[in-house]
Every structure is written in C-alpha cells, then in structure tokens.
C-alpha positions in Angstrom: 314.2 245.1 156.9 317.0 246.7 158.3 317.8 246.8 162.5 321.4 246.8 164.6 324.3 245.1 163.2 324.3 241.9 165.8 324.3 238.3 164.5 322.6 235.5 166.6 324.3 234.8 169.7 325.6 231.6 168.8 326.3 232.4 165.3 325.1 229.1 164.0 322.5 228.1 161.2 320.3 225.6 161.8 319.4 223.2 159.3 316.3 220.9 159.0 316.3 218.9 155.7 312.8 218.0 155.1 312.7 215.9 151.9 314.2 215.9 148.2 315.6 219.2 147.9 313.7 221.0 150.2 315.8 222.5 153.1 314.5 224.8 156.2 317.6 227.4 157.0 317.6 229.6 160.3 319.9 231.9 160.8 319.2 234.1 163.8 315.8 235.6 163.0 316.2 235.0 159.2 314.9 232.2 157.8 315.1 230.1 154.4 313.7 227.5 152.6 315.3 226.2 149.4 313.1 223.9 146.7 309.8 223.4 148.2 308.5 220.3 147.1 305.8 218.9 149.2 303.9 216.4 147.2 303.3 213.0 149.2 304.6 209.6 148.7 302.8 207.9 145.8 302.2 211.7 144.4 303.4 212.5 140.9 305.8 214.8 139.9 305.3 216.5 136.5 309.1 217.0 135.2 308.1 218.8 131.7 306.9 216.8 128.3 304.9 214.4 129.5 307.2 212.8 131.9 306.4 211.8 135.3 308.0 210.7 138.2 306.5 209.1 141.5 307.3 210.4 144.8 308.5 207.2 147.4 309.4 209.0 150.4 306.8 211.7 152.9 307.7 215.0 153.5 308.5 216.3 156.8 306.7 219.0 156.9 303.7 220.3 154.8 303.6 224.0 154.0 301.0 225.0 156.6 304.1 223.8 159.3 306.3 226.2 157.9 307.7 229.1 160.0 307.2 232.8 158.6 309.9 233.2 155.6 312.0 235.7 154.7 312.7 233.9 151.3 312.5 230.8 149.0 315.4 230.0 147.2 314.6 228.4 144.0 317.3 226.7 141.7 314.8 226.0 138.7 311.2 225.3 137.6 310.9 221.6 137.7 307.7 219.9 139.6 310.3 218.0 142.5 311.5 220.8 143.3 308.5 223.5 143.0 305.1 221.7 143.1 301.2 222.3 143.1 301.7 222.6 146.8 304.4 225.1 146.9 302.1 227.0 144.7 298.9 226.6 146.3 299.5 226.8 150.2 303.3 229.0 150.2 302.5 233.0 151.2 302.3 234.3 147.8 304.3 237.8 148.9 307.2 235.7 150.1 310.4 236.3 148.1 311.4 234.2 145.4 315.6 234.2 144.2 316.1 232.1 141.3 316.9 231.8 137.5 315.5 234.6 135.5 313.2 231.9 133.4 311.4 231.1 136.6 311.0 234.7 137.7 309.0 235.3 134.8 306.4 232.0 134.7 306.2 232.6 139.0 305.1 236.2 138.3 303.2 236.4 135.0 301.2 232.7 136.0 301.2 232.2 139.8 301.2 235.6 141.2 304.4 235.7 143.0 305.2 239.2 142.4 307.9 239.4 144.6 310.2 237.0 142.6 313.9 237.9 141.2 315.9 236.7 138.6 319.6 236.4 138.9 322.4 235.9 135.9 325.0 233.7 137.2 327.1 235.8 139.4 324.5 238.4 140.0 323.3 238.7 144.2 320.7 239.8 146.5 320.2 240.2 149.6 317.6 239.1 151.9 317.6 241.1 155.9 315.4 240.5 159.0 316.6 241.6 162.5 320.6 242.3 162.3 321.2 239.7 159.8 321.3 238.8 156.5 321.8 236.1 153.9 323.8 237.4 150.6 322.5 235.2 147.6 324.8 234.6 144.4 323.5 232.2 141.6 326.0 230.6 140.2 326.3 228.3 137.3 324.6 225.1 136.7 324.0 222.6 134.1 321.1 220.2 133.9 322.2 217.9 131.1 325.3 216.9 129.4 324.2 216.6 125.8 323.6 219.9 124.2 320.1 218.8 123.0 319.0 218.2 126.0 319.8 221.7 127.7 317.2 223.1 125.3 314.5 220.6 127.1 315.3 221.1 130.4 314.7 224.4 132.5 317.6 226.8 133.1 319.1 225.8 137.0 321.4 228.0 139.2 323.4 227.1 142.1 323.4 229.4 144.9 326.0 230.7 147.7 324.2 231.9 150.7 326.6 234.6 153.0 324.6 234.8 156.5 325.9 237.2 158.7 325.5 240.6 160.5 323.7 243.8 158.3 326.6 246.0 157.7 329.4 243.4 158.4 331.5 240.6 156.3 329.9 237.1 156.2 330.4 235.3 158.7 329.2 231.6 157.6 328.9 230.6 153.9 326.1 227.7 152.2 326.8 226.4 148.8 323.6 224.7 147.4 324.4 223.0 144.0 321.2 222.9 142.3 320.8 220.3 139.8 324.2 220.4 138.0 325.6 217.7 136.8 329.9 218.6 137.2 331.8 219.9 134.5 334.4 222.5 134.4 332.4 225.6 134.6 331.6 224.7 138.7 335.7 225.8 138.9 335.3 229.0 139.1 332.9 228.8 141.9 335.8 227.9 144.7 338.4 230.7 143.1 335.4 233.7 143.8 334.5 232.0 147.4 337.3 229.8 148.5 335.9 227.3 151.6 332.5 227.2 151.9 331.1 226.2 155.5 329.0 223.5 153.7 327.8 222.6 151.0 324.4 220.8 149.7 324.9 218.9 147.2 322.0 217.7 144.6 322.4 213.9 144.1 320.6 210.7 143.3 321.8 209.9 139.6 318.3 211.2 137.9 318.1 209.4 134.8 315.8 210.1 131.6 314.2 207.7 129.3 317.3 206.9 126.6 319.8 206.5 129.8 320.7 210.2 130.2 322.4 211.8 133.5 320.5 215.1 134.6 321.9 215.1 138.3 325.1 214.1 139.9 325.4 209.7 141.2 327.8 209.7 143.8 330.7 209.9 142.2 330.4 212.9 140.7 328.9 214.3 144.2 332.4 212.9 145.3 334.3 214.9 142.3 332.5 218.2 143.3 333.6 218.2 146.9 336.8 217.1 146.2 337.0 220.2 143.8 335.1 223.0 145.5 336.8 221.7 149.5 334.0 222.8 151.4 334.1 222.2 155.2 331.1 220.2 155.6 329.3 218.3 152.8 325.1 217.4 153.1 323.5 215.4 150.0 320.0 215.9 149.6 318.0 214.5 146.5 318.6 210.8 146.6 316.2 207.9 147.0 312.9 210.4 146.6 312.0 210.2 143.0 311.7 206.9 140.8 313.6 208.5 138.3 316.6 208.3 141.2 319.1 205.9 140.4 322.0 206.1 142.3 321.8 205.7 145.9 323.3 207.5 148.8 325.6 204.6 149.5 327.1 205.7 145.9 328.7 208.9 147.2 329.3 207.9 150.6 331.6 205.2 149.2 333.2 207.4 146.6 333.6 210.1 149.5 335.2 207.5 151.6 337.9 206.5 148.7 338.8 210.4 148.7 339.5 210.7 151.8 336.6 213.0 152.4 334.6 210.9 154.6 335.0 212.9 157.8 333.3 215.9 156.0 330.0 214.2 155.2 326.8 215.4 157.6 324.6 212.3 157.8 321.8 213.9 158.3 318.5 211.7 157.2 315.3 212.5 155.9 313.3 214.8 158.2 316.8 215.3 160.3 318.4 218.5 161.8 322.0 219.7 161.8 324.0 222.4 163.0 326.3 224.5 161.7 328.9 226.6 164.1 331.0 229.6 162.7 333.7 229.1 165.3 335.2 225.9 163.8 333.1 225.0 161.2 332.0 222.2 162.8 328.7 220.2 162.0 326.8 218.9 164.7 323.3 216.9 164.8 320.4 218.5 166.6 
C-alpha cells in the first residue's frame, strides 16, 4: 500500500538467516522472506525425478513464527527451497515474485493467486508504510550441461532496491539463486554497479553422475570478485546431503582474493545488519 515517502529511521535492513536459503528481510515496516524451506532435520527433500535429499541441519524458525509478510521471494520450484511446509502453513494471499514456471504450478496447484512471474530483467514492486523493495529477476543457470537445463526448474536471481515510496533506492540486496557462474551473471554489475550485499547460493550441490548444480566455494569466490558487492553472506552450505562443498571452501577462496574483509559470518539461525550510511555489516 502506499503512505508518506519516509524510510526507517535508521535506514538499515535487518537480516535473520534462518536455514538453507531461507532469509527473513526487514526493512522499515516491509518485510521479506526469500526460499522458504522449513522441513526438519532428518526430513526429505524431493528435488524432481525421484531424487531425494535429507535435510541435516533445524530450521530457525517454523512458519507459524513468521512475522506478517509483505512478500516471498522465490528463485525457483525445487523442494529445499519451497517445501510441503511453505505450502501448507504460509498465508496463501501473500505475494509470490519468482520465475514465470513457478508462477503458474503456485497458482493453478496450490492456490497462491497472488504469485508473479518475472522474465530476467523484468521488476516489481512490493510497498508497506513509506517504503518499498524494487525486485528485478535476473539471470540464473542451474546446470552446466545443456541436458541437464531441461531437468532442472527454471531459477532467477533477484536484486532487491529498499528504499523510500517515490524516492531512489537507497540500499541494494543481490540474492543469487541457484546459479552456478558463467558469463551471463556480467551483465548483472554493469545495470547495478555495487550492490550493498549480496547472498550468495553455495554448498557445491552435486547430482548422481558428479554434476555441479550450485556454486562450491570457488566459484562463490569468482562471483564476488566479479559482481564487487560491499558485503558478501553465503547461505546454502552444509544443509542438504547432496552439499558437497563446505563453507570453509569459499571462505578460503575469499581469503586468497583478497575479499576476506567483505564476508558476513553470519551462522545458521544468526542476525545481521545492514547500514546505508557506509555500507557497513554489523552482527545483531
């Protein structure tokens, strides 16, 4: 909904990274959450197929903890990242951003009507008391091998603009998705040059037959050396058994490019700040 033009007083977003890909945003009044996935340690993940993964770490939160949300943001249809529970227990009218193949099987088989579909490079905007988070989908590429893009669900990485209704962003989120890197991810710095952080998709998920569907470490390391963000956060490492690269992985390779000073550490169930003034990332 629309109000006065004001940001929060702080201008900060708040971040609460609750498990695998699943990230709580606040922003003022407007609040996020990006990937629910909520299944429960020793739960199974169903990845399309007839494969399975098992879950080894506990949520932070369960759905029923959630705050009231403005909107989900969804980078693709696979069961770690949008589960029985997301779909059971999440409000139903809450809005949905993601790839237009997900739009469709979230409205036409689980009744979220209010779900969009975005082409890379199309937006949306999301408002709630002054503020407002601009969403861009942007590319992403699940697989390597061409045979395999067929298999795997379509996947979108996002660029989240929070700021004041009516007013130039003030604070910008890049969330990677599951992308593996390749040369496409370029033109995401040259249409928005320094992102205030980005959260980066990691954890080397490998398929029966050895093939990479998610970045290891180094090429975690690769894509913040090539997009420069101010602030780097992994997420999706050490949940699934399908993992296989660890966070030591990137935090090593990070180190070696210098870019060791931009990592968050932030754990499993943690909490981080964001500041516009400096772009400075501070634990809760």
């Amino acid at each position: 909904m629309s109000g006065t033009p004001v940001g929060p007083a702080d201008d900060g977003l708040d971040v609460h990274f609750i498990g695998n890909a699943t990230v709580l945003l606040r922003y003022g009044p407007l609040t996020l959450l990006t990937d629910p996935n909520f299944l429960h340690r020793g739960q199974y993940a169903h990845l399309g197929y007839g494969l399975v993964s098992r879950r080894l770490t506990e949520p932070a939160l369960a759905p029923q903890d959630l705050p009231r949300l403005d909107g989900i943001v969804l980078s693709h249809l696979h069961g770690d990242h949008w589960d029985r529970q997301a779909r059971r227990h999440l409000d139903h009218a809450t809005p949905v951003v993601t790839t237009p193949h997900a739009a469709r099987r979230l409205k036409v088989f689980q009744g979220f009507a209010r779900t969009a579909g975005l082409r890379t490079w199309q937006g949306l905007t999301l408002e709630h008391g002054g503020v407002q988070a601009r969403i861009t989908a942007l590319p992403g590429r699940h697989a390597g091998q061409r045979v395999l893009r067929g298999l795997l669900p379509p996947v979108m990485g996002s660029m989240l603009e929070f700021g004041s209704v009516g007013r130039p962003p003030r604070l910008r989120l890049y969330l990677s998705g599951d992308t593996l890197v390749h040369d496409g991810l370029d033109e995401i710095a040259r249409r928005f040059p320094a992102a205030d952080l980005a959260v980066l998709h990691l954890g080397g998920t490998t398929l029966p037959g050895g093939f990479l569907v998610t970045m290891d470490g180094a090429q975690g390391a690769e894509l913040s050396r090539r997009l420069a963000p101010r602030a780097v956060l992994p997420v999706h490492y050490h949940d699934y058994t399908v993992m296989r690269s660890p966070l030591s992985d990137f935090l090593a390779e990070a180190e070696r490019l210098g870019l060791g000073d931009r990592i968050v550490h932030c754990p499993h169930g943690g909490r981080a700040r964001l500041t516009v003034a400096d772009g400075a990332v501070a634990m809760a």
